[in-house]
Residue, then its C-alpha position, 0 to 999 in steps of 0.5 A: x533493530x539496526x543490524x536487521x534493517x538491511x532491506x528498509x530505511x530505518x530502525x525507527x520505522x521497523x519500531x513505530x510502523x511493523x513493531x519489528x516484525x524483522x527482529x523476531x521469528x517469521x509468522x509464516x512457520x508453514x513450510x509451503x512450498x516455494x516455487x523452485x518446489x513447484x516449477x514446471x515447464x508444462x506450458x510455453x511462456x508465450x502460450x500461458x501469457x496468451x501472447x501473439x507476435x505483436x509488432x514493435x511500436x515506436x513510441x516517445x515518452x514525453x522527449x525523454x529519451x533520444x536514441x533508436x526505439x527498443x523493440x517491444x516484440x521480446x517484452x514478456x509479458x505485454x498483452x494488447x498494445x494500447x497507445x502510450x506515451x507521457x500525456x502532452x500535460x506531463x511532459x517532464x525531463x527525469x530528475x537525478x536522483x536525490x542523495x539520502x541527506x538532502x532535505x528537499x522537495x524535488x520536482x522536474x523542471x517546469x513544475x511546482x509544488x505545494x502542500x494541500x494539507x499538513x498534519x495539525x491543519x484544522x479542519x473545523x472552525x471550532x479547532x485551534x490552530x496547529x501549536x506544536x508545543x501545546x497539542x491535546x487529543x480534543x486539537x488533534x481531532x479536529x485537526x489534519x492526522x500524523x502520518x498520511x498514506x494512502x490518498x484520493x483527489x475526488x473532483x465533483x462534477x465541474x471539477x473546481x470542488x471535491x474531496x481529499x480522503x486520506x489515511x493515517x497509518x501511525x504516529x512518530x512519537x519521537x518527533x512529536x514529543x520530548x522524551x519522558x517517563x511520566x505515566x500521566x504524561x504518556x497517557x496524555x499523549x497516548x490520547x493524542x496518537x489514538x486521535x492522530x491516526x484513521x482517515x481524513x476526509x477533506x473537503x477541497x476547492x479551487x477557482x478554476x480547472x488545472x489549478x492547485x487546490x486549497x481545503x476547506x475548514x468547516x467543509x460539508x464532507x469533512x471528517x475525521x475517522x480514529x482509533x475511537x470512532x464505531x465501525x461496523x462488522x460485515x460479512x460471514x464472519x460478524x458476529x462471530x465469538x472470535x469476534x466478541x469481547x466483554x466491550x462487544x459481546x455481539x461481535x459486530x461493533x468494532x471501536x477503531x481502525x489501526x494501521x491504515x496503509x494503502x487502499x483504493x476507491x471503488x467504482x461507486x466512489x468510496x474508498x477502501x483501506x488496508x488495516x496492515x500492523x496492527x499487531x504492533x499496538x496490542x500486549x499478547x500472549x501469541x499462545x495460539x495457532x491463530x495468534x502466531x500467525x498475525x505476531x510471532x512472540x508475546x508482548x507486553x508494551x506498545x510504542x503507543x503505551x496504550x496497554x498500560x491504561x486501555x485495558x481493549x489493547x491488553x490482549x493478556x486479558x481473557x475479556x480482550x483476548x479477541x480485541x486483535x482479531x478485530x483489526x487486519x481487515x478491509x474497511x469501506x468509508x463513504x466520503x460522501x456522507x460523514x454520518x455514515x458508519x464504515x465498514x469492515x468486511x470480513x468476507x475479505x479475509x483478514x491479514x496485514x492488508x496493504x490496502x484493496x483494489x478493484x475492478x469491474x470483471x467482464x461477468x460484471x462481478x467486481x475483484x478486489x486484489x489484495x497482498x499481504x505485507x510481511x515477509x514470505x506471505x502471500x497475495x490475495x482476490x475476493x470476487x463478490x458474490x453480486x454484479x456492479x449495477x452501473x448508473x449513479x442514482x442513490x438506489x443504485x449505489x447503495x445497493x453497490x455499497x454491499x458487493x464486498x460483504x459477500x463473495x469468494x476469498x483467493x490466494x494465489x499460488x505461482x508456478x515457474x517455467x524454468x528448471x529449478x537450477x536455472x534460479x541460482x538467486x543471483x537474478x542471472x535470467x533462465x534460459x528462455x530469457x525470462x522470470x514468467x509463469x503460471x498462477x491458479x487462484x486456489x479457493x478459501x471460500x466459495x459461496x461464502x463458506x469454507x473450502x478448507x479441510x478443518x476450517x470453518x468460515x468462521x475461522x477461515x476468514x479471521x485466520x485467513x492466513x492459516x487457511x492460506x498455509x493449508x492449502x498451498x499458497x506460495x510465500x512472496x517478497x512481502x506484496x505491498x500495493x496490488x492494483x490492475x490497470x484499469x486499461x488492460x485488466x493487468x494486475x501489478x504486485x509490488x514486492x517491497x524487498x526481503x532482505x533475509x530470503x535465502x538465509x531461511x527461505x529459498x529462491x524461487x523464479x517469482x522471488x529469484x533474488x538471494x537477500x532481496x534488498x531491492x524488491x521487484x514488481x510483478x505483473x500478472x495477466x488473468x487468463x480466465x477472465x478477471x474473476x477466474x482462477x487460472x493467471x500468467x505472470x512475469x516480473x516486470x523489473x528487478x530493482x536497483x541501481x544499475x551501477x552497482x546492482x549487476x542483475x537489476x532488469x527493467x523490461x528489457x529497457x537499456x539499463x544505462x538510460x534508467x532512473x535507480x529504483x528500489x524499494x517498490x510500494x505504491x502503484x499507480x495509472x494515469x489516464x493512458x495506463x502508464x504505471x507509476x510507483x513510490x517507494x519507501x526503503x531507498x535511503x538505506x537500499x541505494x542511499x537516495x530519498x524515496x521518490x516517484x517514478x514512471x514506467x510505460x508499459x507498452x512500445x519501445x519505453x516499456x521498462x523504461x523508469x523515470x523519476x519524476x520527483x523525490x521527497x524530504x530526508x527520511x519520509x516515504x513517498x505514499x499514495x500516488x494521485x496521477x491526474x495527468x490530463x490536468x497536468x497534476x501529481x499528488x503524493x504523500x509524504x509520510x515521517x519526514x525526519x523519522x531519524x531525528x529528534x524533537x531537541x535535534x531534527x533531520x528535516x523541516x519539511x514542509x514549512x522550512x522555517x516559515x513563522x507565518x501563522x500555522x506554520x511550524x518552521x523547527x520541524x517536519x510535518x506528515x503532508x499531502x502535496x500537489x504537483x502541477x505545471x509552473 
C-alpha cells in the first residue's frame, strides 16, 4: 500500500482499518453523474441559501487574533447570526503545529491533560490488571478495548457521575503482538482482537463540578460490547432471507458489531454508531451485484485471521454467504441499562457508516444524517416515520427508543451553480466568488417501502448502495462525520480526501479539488425544513496548509492568520455553535500530527481555524467532547505508534515509561483523554 496512500497517513491503517480499499478498484462502478454533469445556475446562491444582507458582526474569538475585523457580509453560506465567541471557559492561544515526528500530547498553554482511560484498564474487579506481555481474550473483556473512536461524556444530574461510552473500531496487531505464524497461536490472538473491538461503556466520577474525571471499576452501567455479544435486527429489513444464515435461520439476531467508527447520542440519551469496514474482516467471493458493491474483489484472509477458524467470517461459504450483509448498519445502545440488547436499524440503510447524528426537525420528526465513508459515495438522511415525545419518564423514552425503526431513507444529490468550466480542479473560485449550490434529498424509501424501480425494500436497505447508484446520488470525497448544529439546524459534512479523484473521477463544484489530498468540509442549510427534501450548500473550507497549498480557502478568513488543517473527520459543538473538527490523515498530508482544531462560524472569526491541540506520533484524533462551559475537551486517541513495532516502537503514548503499577511505559496504549484548565 505504500505508493497508494497519498491521501492518509499510513499503509498500516489502509491494512488494519479499510482492508485496503485504495489498492483495488472502486466500489462505486455506477457512472452517476458528477456535478459538473449536472451544474445549473438556475437559481442565485444568495436566493437558494435563503440569505438576507445581514450585517457584519465584530466578534473576538478568545483574544486570539489582533487586527481590524473581517466582514461577515460576504461569507457564503451563514444563515441567522447567533452571538459567538470562544467561551470565557476556553479562552486559549492557538498551539504551533506539531511536526509528524514528535511523540507528544500538545495542548494550549493553561491547560492540562490526562488519560480517563487506556486500553487494557479493568473495568470490573474480577479482571487482571492490564499485562501487556501475557493479555488473553477472558482480560480483554473485561478490560477497556483497542482502538477507541467515537466517544460521549454523559454527566447525570449534579454533574459529579456519569458515563463514558466509547467505540472500538479495530485492532493493531503489530503493535500488540510479536510476529508469528503459529495457527494456534493466531487463533488465540484472533480471540483476543474479536474481545478488544465493539463499545465500551464506562461508569465515571469526580468530586466536584469542572474537575477531571476518574472511571469507576465495578460501575453500575459498566459494559463491555464485542464481536460475540447478540444485537437485535430492527426494521423492514429484519428477517429478511438476505439476512439469515445457518447460525441464524430468522435473520434477526446478529452476533457481533464490527467497524465502530464515528456516532452520535440521540436526544433520549442513547448512543449510535456507525459500523464503517467491516468488509475487511470476511473472505468473499464478491461475485454478485450486492457483494461488489460493499468489496470490490474476492478475498480469502483477514488481518484478523478470523476465516481461517470462524467459519461465520468465511463468506465462501453457502451457509454464511449472507454473515456481511449483517454489518454496515446503525446500531442504538442504551448506556443506561447494561441488560439491554442493542439494536441495528435496518430502516436506516445499510453502508460503510461513519456514524449517525440527529436532530429533532420542526415537524417534530427526528433526522439522522449519515455519510458513507469510501471514495466517490454518497451522503445520506432518515427521517423517522414517528414524533420526538419530549419529557423524561421511563414510558416516554421507551417509546422514543423506537423512532429509528421506521421511517424514510435519503441520499442526497448536489447541483453546482457555476458553469462547468469555471471548475478546473485547481481549487481557483468561479466567478461569483463561491463553491455553493443546491441539493434535493432523493427518496429511496417512503412510508417504508421501496421507491426504487426494480428494488425491493427488502433489497433497498441491504444494498443501500446500489439504490443510491439507480437513482442519481452524486459521488463525494468520502463523507466522513455529518452532524447539524444543534444552534442553527446547519448540517457540516466532513470530506476526508480523495487522493485519486481526477485520475477516474472527474471534478465537480462540490468536490472541486483534482487529487484531493487535503479534504474539505461542507456546509449544507435545509431549506425546506429539517425533514424536507430540498437544501443549499456551500464549502466551508478547502484544507491545507496555506503555505504551500496555493487554493487552501477558510471562509474567506485571512489565510496567513490560520492553523493548517488537513484531513477533515470528526465534528463537533460546543455550547455557543462553534465547530470544531479532528483529523486523521495529517502526518502524511502536511507532515504534521493529527489535532483539533476551532472554527467559528458566524461574525469576523467565521473560517477562522485554530488548533487547539495535537496527539501523539502516528494516532488520530477521534471523537471530540467539547464541554466548554466547564472549561473541558475530550478526545480519542487512536493507534498511537501504528508505524512501529512491538521489538521497535514509534510512541509511548500515554504512560511514557511510567512503571507504576497498570502502566505500560515500552509502549503506546489507544486512550481517552481529557483536557481541562490547569
Amino acid at each position: 500500500m505504500a505508493d497508494h496512500v497519498r491521501g492518509k497517513r499510513s499503509a498500516v491503517t489502509c491494512q488494519y482499518k479499510c482492508a485496503n480499499a485504495c489498492i483495488g478498484p472502486e466500489c462505486n462502478q455506477s457512472g452517476n453523474e458528477h456535478f459538473r454533469d449536472v451544474a445549473s445556475a438556475a437559481m442565485s446562491r444568495r436566493a437558494l441559501l435563503g440569505l438576507g444582507a445581514a450585517a457584519a458582526v465584530t466578534v473576538a474569538v478568545g483574544g486570539l487574533r489582533s487586527g481590524a475585523p473581517v466582514s461577515a457580509a460576504g461569507a457564503v453560506g451563514s444563515g441567522a447570526a447567533f452571538g459567538v465567541s470562544t467561551p470565557p471557559q476556553l479562552p486559549f492561544s492557538a498551539i504551533a503545529p506539531v511536526a509528524n515526528t514528535v511523540d507528544r500530547f500538545t495542548v494550549p498553554t493553561g491547560y492540562a491533560w490526562k488519560p480517563i482511560i487506556r486500553w487494557g484498564d479493568p473495568l470490573f474487579s474480577s479482571a487482571p490488571a492490564f499485562d501487556f506481555d501475557n493479555q488473553t481474550a477472558q482480560a480483554q473483556v473485561q478490560q477497556f478495548g483497542y482502538n477507541c473512536d467515537y466517544l460521549d461524556i454523559i454527566a447525570d444530574n449534579g454533574g459529579k457521575t456519569g458515563v463514558l461510552v466509547n467505540n472500538h473500531e479495530y485492532v493493531n496487531p503489530n503493535i500488540m503482538f510479536e510476529p508469528t505464524t503459529d495457527a494456534a497461536e493466531l487463533e488465540r490472538r484472533g480471540e483476543i482482537y474479536k474481545m478488544a473491538q465493539g463499545f465500551a461503556v464506562v461508569e465515571i466520577e469526580r468530586k466536584r463540578k469542572r474537575t477531571p474525571w476518574s472511571y469507576v471499576v465495578d460501575g453500575r452501567r459498566n459494559r463491555r460490547l464485542t464481536v460475540e455479544s447478540e444485537f437485535a435486527m430492527t426494521g423492514p429489513a429484519a428477517g429478511s432471507d438476505l439476512l439469515k444464515t445457518d447460525a441464524d435461520p430468522t435473520g434477526r439476531l446478529v452476533k457481533g458489531t464490527l467497524g465502530n467508527c464515528a456516532g452520535g447520542t440521540t436526544p433520549w440519551g442513547t448512543i449510535l454508531s456507525g459500523e464503517e469496514n467491516f468488509n475487511g474482516y470476511f473472505a468473499w467471493a464478491a461475485d454478485t451485484d450486492g457483494q461488489k458493491r460493499y468489496q470490490s474483489s474476492a478475498s480469502t484472509s483477514t488481518s484478523t485471521g478470523w476465516p481461517a477458524y470462524d467459519e461465520r467470517f468465511n463468506a465462501h461459504n453457502p451457509d454464511y454467504v449472507n454473515e456481511p450483509n449483517r454489518f454496515g448498519w446503525i446500531v442504538e445502545i442504551d448506556p443506561e441499562d447494561p441488560t439491554s440488547t442493542p439494536r441495528k436499524h435496518t430502516a436506516m440503510g445499510r453502508m460503510k457508516h461513519e456514524g449517525a447524528n440527529v436532530i429533532v426537525g420542526e415537524d417534530g420528526r427526528v433526522v439522522a444524517y449519515m455519510g458513507d465513508d469510501e471514495r466517490n459515495d454518497y451522503l445520506y438522511k432518515f427521517v423517522s416515520k414517528n414524533r420526538f415525545l419530549p419529557g423524561s419518564s421511563k414510558k416516554t423514552r421507551a417509546k422514543n427508543m423506537t423512532l429509528l425503526e421506521e421511517g424514510d431513507l435519503y441520499v442526497a444529490k448536489f447541483t453546482g451553480d457555476s458553469p462547468a468550466a469555471e471548475i478546473t480542479g485547481t481549487g481557483a473560485m468561479p466567478a461569483d466568488g463561491a463553491f455553493d449550490g443546491s441539493g434535493e434529498w432523493l427518496p429511496l424509501t417512503q412510508n417504508g417501502v421501496s421507491v426504487v424501480s426494480g428494488m425491493t425494500t427488502e433489497e433497498v436497505l441491504v444494498y443501500t448502495r446500489l439504490a443510491a447508484d439507480k437513482v442519481g446520488a452524486t459521488m463525494m470525497d468520502r463523507p466522513e462525520d455529518v452532524e447539524p448544529n444543534p444552534k442553527t439546524g446547519k448540517v457540516y459534512v466532513a470530506l476526508t480526501n480523495n487522493s485519486r479523484r481526477g485520475s477516474t473521477s472527474t471534478v465537480d463544484e462540490a468536490n472541486p479539488i483534482t487529487g484531493n489530498r487535503y479534504g474539505h468540509v461542507v456546509e449544507l442549510t435545509e431549506t425546506a425544513g429539517q425533514s424536507g427534501t430540498t437544501f443549499g450548500w456551500s464549502i466551508l473550507l478547502l484544507c491545507g496548509d496555506p503555505e504551500s497549498v496555493d487554493y487552501a480557502y477558510f471562509a474567506g478568513f485571512p489565510k496567513d492568520q490560520v492553523s493548517p488543517i488537513s484531513c477533515p473527520d470528526n465534528v463537533a459543538f460546543d455550547s455557543k455553535g462553534n465547530l470544531w473538527i479532528s483529523t486523521d490523515g495529517a502526518p502524511s498530508t502536511i507532515g504534521r500530527n493529527d489535532g483539533l482544531f476551532l472554527v467559528p462560524l458566524e461574525g469576523s472569526e467565521r473560517g477562522h481555524v485554530q488548533q487547539f491541540l495535537s496527539v501523539p506520533v502516528d494516532a488520530e484524533t477521534c471523537g471530540p467532547v467539547i464541554h466548554d462551559q466547564e472549561g473541558m475537551v475530550f478526545v480519542a486517541v487512536q493507534h498511537p505508534g501504528e508505524d512501529g513495532t512491538v521489538a521497535a516502537p514509534t510512541s509511548y503514548f500515554p504512560d511514557f515509561g511510567s512503571a507504576d503499577p497498570g502502566d505500560f511505559g515500552s509502549g503506546p496504549r489507544p486512550s481517552v483523554v481529557q483536557v481541562y484548565r490547569d
